[in-house]
Every structure is written in structure tokens, then in C-alpha cells.
Residue frames as qw, qx, qy, qz and C-alpha x, y, z in Angstrom:
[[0.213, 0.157, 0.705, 0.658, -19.84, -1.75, 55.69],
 [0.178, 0.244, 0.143, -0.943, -22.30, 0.52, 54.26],
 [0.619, 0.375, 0.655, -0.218, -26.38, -0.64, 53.72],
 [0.247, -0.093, 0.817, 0.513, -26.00, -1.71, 50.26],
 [0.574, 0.567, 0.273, -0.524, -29.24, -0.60, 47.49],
 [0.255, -0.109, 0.576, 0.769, -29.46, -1.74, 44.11],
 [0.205, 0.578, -0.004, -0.790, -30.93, 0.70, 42.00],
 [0.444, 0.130, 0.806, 0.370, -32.76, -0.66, 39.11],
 [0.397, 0.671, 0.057, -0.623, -34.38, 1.67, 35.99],
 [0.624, 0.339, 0.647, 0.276, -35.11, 0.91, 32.59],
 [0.116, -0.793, 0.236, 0.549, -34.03, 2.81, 29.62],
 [0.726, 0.658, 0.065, -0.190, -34.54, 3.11, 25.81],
 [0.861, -0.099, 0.205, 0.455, -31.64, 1.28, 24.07],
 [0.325, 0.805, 0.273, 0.413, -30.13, 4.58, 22.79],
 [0.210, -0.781, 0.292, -0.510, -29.67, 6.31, 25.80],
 [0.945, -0.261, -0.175, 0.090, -28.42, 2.84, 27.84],
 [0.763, 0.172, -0.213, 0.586, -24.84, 3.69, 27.44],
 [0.152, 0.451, -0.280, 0.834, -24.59, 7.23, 28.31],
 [0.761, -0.479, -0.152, -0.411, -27.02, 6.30, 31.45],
 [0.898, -0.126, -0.180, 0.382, -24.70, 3.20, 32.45],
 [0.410, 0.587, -0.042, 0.697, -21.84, 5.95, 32.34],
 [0.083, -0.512, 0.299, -0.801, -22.81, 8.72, 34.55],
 [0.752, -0.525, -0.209, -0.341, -23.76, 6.13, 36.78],
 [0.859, -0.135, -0.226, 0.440, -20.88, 4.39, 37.25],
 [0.210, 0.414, -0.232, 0.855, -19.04, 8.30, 37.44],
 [0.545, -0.653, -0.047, -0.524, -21.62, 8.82, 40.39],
 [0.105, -0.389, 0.835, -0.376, -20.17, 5.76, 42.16],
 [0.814, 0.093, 0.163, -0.549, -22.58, 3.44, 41.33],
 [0.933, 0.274, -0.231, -0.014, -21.64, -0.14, 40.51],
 [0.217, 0.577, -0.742, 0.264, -18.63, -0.44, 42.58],
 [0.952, -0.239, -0.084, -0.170, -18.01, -3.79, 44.10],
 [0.856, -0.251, 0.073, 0.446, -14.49, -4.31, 45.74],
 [0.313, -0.360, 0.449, 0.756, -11.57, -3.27, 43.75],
 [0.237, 0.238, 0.703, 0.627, -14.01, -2.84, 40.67],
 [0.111, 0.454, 0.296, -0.833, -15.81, -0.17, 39.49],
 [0.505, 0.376, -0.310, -0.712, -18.58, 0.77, 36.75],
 [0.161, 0.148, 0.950, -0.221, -19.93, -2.91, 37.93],
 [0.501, 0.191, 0.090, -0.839, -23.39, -3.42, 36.23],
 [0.442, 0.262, 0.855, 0.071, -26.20, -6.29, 35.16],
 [0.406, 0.428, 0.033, -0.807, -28.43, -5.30, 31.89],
 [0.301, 0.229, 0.864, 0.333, -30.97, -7.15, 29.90],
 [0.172, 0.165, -0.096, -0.966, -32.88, -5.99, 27.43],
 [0.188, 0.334, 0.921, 0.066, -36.77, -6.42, 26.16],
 [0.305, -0.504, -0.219, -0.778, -40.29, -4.19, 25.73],
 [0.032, -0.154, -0.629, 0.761, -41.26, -1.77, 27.51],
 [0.091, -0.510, -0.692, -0.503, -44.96, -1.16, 27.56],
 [0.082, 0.529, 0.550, -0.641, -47.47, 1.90, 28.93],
 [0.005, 0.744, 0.597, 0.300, -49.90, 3.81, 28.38],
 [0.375, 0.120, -0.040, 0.918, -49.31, 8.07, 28.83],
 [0.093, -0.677, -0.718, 0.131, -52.31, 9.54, 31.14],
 [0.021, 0.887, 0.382, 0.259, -53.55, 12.74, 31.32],
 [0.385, -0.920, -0.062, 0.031, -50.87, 15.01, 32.33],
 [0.934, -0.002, 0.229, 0.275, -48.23, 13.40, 31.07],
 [0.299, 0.824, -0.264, -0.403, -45.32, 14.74, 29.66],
 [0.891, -0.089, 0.443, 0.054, -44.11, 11.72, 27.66],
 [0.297, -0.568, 0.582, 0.500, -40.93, 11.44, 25.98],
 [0.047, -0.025, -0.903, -0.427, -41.52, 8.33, 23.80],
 [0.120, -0.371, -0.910, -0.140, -45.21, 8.27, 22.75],
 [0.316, -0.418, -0.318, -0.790, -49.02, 9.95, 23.06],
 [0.298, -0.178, 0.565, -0.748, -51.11, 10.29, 25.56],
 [0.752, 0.013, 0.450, -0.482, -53.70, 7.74, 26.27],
 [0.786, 0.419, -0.411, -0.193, -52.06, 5.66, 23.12],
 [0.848, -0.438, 0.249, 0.163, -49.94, 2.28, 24.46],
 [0.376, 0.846, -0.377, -0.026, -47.04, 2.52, 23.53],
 [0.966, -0.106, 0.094, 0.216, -43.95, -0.42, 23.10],
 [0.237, 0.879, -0.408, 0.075, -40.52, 0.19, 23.29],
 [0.891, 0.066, -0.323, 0.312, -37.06, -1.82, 23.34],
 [0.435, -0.868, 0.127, -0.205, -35.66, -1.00, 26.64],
 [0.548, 0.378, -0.649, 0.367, -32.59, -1.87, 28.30],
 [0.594, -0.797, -0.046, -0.097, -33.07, -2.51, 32.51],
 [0.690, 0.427, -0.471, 0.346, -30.09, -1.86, 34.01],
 [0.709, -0.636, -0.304, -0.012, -29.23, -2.92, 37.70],
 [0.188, 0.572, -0.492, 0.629, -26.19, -1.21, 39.76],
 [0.529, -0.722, -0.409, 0.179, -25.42, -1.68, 43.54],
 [0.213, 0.513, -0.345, 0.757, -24.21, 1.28, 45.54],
 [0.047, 0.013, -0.560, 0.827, -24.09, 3.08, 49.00],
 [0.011, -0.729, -0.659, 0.184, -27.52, 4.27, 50.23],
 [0.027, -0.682, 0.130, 0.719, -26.03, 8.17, 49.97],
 [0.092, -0.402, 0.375, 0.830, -26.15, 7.42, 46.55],
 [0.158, 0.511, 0.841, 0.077, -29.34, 5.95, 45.50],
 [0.231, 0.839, 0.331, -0.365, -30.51, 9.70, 45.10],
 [0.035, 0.749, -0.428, -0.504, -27.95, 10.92, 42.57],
 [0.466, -0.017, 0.884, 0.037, -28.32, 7.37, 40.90],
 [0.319, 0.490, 0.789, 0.188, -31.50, 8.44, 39.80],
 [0.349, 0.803, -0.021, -0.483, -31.55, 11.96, 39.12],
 [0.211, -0.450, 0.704, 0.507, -28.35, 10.40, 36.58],
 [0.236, 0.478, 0.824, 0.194, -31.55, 7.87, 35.13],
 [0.103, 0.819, 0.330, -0.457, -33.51, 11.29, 34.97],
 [0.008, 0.779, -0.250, -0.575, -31.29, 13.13, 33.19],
 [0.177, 0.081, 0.926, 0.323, -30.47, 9.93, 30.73],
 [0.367, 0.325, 0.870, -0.051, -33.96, 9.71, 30.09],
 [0.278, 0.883, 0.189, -0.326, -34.19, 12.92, 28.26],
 [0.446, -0.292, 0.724, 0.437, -30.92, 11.99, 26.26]]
């Protein structure tokens, strides 16, 4: 059996679904016979956007709160990079 990672990223409620999605098309969340397998609660997220930043939600050096969704997947190890470019690409959604 292959070493087993679960990938965990957090993600305005907005952009949760189509995120969850092109994970589960990556091959993320499979478990047995089942597929697009996934845990997600939701709550606030909270930072603060330093110098350089290029920050989606929110200002630089302002804090900033947001309802997030975390959402947890297991997969392969091969896919723990494509996982998250899939959270990447979500997060500009």
C-alpha cells in the first residue's frame, strides 16, 4: 500500500466547493471503493498581510477575519503536490 498524506488547507466559503472538486478529480480523497472522500469544518480565519504580500482577501498590515472552510483529504504521496497547486488555483477562484 502506498504512504498515505492527508493534505489539509483552508479556504474561503465561496471557493470550498470548486476546491473540494478538483481535488477529488486529482485523486484526492479516495478511500477503498470510494472516491471524492473528504472531512470539512468551517470557522474564522484570521491574519495579518506583511509587507510583500499579495493578498487576495484583505490589506496589508490590516488583520483581517474571514469565514473559512478547512478541508482535509487523504491521498497517495505522488499526489500531495497537485493537491495543492488544485488549493492554489482555488484560492484565486
Amino acid at each position: 500500500m502506498a504512504l498515505q498524506y492527508k493534505p489539509v488547507v483552508f479556504m474561503p466559503l465561496d471557493s470550498a466547493d470548486k476546491v473540494r472538486d478538483a481535488i477529488g478529480k486529482a485523486g484526492g480523497g479516495q478511500i477503498g471503493k470510494y472516491s471524492f472522500c473528504s472531512f470539512s469544518s468551517i470557522g474564522v480565519g484570521r491574519f495579518i498581510p506583511g509587507e510583500g504580500a499579495n493578498p487576495t482577501i484583505g490589506e496589508i498590515g490590516n488583520l483581517e477575519q474571514v469565514q473559512e472552510e478547512r478541508i482535509e483529504v487523504l491521498c497517495d504521496e505522488r499526489l500531495v503536490d497537485d493537491i495543492y497547486c488544485r488549493y492554489e488555483e482555488g484560492a484565486s477562484l
